[in-house]
Biopython code that builds the backbone (N, CA, C, O; Angstrom):
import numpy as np
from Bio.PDB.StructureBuilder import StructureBuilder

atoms = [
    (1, "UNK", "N", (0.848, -1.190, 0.000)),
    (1, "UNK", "CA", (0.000, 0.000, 0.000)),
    (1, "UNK", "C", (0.889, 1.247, 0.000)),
    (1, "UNK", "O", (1.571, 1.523, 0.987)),
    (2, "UNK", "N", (0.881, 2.016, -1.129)),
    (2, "UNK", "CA", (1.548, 3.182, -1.087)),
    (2, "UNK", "C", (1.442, 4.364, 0.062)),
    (2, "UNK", "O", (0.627, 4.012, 0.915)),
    (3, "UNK", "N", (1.781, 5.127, 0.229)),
    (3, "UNK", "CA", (0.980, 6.494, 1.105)),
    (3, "UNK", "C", (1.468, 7.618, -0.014)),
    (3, "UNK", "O", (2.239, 7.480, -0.964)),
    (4, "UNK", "N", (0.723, 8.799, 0.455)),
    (4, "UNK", "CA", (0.002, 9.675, -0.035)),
    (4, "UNK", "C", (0.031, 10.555, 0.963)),
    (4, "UNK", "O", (-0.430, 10.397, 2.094)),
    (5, "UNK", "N", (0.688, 11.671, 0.440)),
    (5, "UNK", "CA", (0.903, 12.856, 0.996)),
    (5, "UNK", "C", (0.135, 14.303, 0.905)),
    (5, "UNK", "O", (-0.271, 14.600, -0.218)),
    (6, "UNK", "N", (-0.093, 15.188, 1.914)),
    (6, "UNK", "CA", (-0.533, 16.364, 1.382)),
    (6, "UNK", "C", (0.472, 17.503, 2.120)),
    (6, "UNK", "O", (1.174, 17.332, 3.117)),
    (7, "UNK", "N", (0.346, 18.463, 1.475)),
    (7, "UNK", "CA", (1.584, 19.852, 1.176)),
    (7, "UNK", "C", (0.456, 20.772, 1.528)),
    (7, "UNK", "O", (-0.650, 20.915, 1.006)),
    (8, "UNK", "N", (0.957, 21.289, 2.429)),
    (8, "UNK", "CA", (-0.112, 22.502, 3.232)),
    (8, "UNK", "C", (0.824, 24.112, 3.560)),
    (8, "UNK", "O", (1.766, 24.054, 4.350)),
    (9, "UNK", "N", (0.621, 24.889, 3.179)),
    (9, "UNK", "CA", (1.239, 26.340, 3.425)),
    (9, "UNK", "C", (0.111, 26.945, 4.106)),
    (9, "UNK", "O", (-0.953, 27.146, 3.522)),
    (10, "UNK", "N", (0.350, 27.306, 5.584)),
    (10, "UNK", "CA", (-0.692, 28.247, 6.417)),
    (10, "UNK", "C", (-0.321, 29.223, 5.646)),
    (10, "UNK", "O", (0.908, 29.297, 5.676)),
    (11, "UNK", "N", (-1.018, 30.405, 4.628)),
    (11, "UNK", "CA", (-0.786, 31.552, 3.911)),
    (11, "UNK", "C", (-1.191, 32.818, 5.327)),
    (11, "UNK", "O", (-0.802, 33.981, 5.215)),
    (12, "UNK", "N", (-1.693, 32.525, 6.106)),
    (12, "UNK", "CA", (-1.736, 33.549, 7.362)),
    (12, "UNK", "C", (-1.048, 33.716, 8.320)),
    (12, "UNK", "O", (-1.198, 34.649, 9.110)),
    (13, "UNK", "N", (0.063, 32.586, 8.424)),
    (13, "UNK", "CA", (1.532, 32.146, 9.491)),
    (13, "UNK", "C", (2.607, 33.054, 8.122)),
    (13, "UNK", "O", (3.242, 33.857, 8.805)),
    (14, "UNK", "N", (2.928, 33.206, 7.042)),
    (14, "UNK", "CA", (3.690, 33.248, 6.462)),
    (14, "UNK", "C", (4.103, 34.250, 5.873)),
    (14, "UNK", "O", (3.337, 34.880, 5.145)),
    (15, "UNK", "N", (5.317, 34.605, 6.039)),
    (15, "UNK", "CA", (5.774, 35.956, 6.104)),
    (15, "UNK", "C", (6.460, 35.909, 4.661)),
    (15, "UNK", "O", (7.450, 36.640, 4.677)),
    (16, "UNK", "N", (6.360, 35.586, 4.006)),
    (16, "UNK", "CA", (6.990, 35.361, 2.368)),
    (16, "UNK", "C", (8.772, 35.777, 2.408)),
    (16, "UNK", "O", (9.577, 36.236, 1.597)),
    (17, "UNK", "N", (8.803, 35.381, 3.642)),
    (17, "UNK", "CA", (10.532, 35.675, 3.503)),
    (17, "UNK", "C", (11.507, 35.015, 2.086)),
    (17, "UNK", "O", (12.560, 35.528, 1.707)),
    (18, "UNK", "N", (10.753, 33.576, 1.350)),
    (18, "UNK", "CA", (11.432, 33.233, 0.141)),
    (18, "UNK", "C", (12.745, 32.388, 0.436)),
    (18, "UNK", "O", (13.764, 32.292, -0.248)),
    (19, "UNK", "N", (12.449, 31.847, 1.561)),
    (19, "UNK", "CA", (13.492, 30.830, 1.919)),
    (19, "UNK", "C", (13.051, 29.571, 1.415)),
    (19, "UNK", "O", (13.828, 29.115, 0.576)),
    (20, "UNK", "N", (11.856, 28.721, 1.703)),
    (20, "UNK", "CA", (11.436, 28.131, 1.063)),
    (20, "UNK", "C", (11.396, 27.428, -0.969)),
    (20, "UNK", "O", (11.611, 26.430, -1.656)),
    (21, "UNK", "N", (10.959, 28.855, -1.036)),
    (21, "UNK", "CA", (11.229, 29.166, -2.652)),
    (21, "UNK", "C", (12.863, 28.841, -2.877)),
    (21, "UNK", "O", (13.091, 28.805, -4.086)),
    (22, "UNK", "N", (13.577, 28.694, -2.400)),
    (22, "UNK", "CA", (14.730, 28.921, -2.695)),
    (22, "UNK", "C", (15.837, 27.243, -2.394)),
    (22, "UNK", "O", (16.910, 26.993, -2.942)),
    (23, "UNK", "N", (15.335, 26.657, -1.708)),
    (23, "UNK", "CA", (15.507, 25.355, -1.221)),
    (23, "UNK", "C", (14.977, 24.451, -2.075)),
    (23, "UNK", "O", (15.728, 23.586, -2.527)),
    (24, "UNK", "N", (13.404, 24.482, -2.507)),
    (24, "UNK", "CA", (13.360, 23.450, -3.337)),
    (24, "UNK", "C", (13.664, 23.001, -4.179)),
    (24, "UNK", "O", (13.864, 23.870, -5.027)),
    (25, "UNK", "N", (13.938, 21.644, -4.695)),
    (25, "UNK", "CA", (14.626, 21.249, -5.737)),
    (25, "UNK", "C", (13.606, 20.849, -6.777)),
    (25, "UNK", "O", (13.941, 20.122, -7.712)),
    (26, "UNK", "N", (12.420, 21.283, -6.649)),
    (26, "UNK", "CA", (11.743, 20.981, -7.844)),
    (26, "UNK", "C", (11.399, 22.303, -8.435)),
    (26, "UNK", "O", (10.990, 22.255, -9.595)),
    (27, "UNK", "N", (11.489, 23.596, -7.815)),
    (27, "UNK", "CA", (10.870, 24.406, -8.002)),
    (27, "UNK", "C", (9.576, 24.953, -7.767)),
    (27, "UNK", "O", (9.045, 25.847, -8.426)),
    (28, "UNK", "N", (9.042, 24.273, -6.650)),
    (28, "UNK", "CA", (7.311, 23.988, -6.770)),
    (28, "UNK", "C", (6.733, 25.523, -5.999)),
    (28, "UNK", "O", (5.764, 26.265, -6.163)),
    (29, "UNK", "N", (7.612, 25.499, -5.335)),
    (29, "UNK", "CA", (6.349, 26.898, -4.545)),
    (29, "UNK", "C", (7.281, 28.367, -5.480)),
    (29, "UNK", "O", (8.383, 28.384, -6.028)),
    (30, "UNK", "N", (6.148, 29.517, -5.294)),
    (30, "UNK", "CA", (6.379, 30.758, -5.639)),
    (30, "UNK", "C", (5.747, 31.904, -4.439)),
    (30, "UNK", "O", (4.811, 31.620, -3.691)),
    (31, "UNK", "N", (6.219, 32.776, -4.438)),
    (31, "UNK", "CA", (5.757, 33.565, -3.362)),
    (31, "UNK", "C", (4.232, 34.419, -4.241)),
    (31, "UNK", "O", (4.322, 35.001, -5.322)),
    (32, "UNK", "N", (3.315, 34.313, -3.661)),
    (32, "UNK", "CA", (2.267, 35.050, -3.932)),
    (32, "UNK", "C", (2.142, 36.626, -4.453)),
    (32, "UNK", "O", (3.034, 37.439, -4.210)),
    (33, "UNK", "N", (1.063, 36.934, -5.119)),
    (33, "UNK", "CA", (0.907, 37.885, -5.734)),
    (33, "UNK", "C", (-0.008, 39.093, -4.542)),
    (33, "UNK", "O", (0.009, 40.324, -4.543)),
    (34, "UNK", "N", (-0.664, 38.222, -3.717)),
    (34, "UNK", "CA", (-1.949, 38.631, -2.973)),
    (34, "UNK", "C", (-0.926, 38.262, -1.576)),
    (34, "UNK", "O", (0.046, 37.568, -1.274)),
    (35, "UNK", "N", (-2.216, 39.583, -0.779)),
    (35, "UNK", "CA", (-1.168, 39.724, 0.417)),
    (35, "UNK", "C", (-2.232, 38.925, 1.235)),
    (35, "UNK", "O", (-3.388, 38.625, 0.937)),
    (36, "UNK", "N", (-1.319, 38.608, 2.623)),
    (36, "UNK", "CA", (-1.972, 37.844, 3.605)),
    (36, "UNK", "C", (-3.072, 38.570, 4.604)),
    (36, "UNK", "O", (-3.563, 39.620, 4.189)),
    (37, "UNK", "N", (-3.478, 38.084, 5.867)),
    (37, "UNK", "CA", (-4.150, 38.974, 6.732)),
    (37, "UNK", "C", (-3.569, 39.761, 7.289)),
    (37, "UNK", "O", (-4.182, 40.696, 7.804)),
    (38, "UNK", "N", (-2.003, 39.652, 7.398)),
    (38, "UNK", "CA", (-1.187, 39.960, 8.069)),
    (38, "UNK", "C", (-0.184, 41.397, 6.869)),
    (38, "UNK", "O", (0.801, 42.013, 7.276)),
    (39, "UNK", "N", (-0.642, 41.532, 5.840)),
    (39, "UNK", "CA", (0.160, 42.396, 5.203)),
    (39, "UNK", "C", (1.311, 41.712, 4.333)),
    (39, "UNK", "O", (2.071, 42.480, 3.743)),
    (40, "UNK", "N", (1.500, 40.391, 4.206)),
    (40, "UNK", "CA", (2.660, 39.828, 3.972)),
    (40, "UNK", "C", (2.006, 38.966, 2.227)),
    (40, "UNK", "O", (0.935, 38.545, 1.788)),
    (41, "UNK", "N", (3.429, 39.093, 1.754)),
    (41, "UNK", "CA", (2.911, 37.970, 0.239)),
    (41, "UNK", "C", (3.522, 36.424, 0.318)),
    (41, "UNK", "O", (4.524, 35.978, -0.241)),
    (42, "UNK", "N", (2.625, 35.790, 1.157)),
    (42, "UNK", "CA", (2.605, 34.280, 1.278)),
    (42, "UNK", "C", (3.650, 33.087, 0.128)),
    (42, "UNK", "O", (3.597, 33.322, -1.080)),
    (43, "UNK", "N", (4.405, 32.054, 0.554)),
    (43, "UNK", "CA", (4.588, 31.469, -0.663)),
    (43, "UNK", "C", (2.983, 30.593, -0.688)),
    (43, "UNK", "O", (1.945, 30.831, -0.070)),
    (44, "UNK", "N", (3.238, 29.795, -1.423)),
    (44, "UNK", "CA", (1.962, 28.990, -2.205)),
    (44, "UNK", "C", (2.811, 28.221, -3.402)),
    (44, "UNK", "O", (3.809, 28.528, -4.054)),
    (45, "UNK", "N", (1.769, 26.864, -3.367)),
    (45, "UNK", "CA", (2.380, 25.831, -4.261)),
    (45, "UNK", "C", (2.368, 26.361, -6.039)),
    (45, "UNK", "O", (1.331, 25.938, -6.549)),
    (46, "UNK", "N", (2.925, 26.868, -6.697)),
    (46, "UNK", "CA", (2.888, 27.290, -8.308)),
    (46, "UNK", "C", (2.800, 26.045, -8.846)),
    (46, "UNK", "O", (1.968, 25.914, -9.745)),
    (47, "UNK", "N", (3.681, 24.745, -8.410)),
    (47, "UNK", "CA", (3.241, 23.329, -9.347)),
    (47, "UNK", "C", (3.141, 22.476, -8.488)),
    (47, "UNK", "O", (4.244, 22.152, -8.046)),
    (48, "UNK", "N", (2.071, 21.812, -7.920)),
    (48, "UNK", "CA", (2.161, 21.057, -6.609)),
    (48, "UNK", "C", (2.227, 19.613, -7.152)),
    (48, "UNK", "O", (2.640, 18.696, -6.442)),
    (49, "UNK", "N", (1.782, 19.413, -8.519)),
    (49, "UNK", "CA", (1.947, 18.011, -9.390)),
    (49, "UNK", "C", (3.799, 17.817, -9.226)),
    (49, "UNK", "O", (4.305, 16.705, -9.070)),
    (50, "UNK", "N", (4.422, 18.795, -9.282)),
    (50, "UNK", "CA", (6.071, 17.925, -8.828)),
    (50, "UNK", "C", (6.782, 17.973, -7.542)),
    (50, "UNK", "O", (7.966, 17.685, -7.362)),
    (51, "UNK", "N", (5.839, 18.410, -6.578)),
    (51, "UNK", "CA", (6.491, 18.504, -5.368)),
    (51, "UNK", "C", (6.638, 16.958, -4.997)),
    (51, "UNK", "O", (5.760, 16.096, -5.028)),
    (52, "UNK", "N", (7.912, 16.841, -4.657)),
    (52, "UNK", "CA", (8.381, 15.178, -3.915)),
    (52, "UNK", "C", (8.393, 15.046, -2.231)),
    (52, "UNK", "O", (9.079, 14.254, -1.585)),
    (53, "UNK", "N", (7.718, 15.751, -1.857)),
    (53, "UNK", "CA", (7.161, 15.899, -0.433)),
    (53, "UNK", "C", (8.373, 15.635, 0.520)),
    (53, "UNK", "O", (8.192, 15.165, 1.643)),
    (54, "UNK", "N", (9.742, 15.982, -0.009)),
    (54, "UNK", "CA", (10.779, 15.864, 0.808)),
    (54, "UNK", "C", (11.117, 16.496, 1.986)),
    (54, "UNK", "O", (11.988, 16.169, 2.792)),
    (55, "UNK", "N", (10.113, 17.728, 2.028)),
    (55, "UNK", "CA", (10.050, 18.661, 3.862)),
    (55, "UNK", "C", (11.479, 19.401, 3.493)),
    (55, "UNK", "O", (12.265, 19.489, 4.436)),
    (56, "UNK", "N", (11.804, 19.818, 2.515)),
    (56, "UNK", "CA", (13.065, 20.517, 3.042)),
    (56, "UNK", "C", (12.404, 22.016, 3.109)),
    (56, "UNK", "O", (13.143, 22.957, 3.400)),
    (57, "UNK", "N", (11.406, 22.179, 2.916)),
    (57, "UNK", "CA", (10.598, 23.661, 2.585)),
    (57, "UNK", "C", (10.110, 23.699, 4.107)),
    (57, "UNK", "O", (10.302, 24.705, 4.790)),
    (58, "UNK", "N", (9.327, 22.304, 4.725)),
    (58, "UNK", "CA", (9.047, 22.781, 6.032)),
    (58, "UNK", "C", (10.177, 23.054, 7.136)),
    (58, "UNK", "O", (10.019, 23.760, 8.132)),
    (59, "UNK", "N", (11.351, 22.365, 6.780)),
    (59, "UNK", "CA", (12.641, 22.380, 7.650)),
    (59, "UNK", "C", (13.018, 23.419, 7.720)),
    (59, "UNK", "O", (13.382, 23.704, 8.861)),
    (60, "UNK", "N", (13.146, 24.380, 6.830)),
    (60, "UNK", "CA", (13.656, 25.950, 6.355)),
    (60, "UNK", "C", (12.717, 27.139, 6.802)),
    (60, "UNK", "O", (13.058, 28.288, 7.084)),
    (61, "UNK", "N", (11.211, 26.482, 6.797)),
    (61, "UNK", "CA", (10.638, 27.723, 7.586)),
    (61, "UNK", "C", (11.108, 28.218, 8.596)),
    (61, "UNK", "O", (11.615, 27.506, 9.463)),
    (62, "UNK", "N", (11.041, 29.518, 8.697)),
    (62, "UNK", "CA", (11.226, 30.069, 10.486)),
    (62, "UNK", "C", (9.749, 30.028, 10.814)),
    (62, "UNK", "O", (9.581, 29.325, 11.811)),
    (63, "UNK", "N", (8.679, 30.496, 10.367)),
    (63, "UNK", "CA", (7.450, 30.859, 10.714)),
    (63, "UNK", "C", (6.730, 29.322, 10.921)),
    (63, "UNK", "O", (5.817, 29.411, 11.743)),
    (64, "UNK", "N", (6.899, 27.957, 10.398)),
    (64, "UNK", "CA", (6.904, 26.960, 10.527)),
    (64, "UNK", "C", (4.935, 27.035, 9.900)),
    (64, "UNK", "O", (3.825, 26.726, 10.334)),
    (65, "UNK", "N", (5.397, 27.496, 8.972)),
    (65, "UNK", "CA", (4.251, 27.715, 8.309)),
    (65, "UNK", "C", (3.549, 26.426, 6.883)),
    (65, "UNK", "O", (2.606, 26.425, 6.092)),
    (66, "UNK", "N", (4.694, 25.497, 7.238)),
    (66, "UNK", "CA", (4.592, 24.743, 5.643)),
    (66, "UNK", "C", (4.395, 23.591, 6.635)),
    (66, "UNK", "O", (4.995, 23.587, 7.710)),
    (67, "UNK", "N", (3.512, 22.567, 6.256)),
    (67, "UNK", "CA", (3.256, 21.026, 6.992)),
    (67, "UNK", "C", (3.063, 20.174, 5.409)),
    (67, "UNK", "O", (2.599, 20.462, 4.305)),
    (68, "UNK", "N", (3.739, 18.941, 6.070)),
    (68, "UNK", "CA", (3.389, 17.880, 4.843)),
    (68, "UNK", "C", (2.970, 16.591, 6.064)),
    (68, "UNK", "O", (3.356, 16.274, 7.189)),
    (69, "UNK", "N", (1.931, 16.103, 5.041)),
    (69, "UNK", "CA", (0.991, 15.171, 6.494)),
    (69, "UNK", "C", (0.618, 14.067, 5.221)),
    (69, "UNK", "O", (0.244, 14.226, 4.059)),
    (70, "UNK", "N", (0.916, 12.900, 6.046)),
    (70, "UNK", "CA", (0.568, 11.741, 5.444)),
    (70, "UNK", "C", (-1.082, 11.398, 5.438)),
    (70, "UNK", "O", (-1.737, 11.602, 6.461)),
    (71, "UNK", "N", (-1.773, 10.812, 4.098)),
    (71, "UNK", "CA", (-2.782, 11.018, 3.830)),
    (71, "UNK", "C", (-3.274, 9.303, 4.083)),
    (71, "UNK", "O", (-2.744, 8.367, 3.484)),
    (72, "UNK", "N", (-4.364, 9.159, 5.073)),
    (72, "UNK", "CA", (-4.573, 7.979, 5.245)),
    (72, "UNK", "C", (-5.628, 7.109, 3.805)),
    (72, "UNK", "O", (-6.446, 7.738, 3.133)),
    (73, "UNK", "N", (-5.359, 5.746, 3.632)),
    (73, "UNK", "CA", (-6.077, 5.237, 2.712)),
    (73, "UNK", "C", (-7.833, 6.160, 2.838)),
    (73, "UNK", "O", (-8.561, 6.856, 2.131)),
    (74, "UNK", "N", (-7.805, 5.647, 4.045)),
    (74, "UNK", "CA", (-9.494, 5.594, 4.508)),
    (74, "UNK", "C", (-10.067, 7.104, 3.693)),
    (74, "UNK", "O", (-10.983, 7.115, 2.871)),
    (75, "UNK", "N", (-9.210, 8.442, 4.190)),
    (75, "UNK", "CA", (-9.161, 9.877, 4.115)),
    (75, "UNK", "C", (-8.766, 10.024, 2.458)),
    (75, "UNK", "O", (-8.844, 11.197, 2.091)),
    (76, "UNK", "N", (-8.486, 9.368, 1.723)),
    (76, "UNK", "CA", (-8.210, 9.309, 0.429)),
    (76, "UNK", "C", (-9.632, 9.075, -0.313)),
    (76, "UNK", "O", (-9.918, 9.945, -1.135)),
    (77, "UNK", "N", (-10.453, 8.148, -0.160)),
    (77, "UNK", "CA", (-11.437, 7.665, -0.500)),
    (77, "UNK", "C", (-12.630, 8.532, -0.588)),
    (77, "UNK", "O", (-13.531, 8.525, -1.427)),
    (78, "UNK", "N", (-12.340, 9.773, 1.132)),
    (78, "UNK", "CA", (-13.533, 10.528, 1.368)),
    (78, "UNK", "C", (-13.049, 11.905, 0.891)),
    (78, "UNK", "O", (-13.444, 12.899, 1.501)),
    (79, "UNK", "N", (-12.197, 12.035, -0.186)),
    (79, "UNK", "CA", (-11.767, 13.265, -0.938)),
    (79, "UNK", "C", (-11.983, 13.630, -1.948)),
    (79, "UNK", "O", (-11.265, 14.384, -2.605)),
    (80, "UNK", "N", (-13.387, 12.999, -2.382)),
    (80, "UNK", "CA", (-13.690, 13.356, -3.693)),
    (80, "UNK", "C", (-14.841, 14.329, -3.571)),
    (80, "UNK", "O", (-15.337, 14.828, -4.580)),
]
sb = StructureBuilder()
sb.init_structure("model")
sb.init_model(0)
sb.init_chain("A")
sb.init_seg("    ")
for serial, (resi, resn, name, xyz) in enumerate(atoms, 1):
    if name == "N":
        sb.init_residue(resn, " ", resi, " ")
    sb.init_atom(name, np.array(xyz, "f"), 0.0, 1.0, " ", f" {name:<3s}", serial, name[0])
structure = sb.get_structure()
């Protein structure tokens, strides 16, 4: 049974400092165009089809704003 991941950016924790952006090796996140609640331009996934869910984006946050969470079979099924 494989697992299945999901890639989560709190855009209201995130201060678009661009550390993130800058670590990944796929290229997947970009810092936002639109500002947060907070005044700030959030990153956000630009291609989330090649992210390899390796956490080096959540490791690098300071704001600890990026989570990658394993997606259970059961929770897969009820996502449509």
């Amino acid at each position: 049974m494989a697992s299945s991941y999901k890639h989560q950016i709190d855009a209201d924790r995130c201060k678009g400092c661009g550390l993130c952006v800058d670590v990944c090796p796929k290229n997947v996140l970009e810092i936002s165009d639109q500002v947060n609640t907070k005044g700030y331009f959030p990153a956000y996934q630009a291609r989330p089809e090649d992210c390899i869910f390796c956490a080096i984006c959540c490791t690098m946050c300071p704001d600890v704003a990026i989570t990658i969470s394993e997606i259970t079979q059961e929770a897969q099924g009820q996502e449509s």
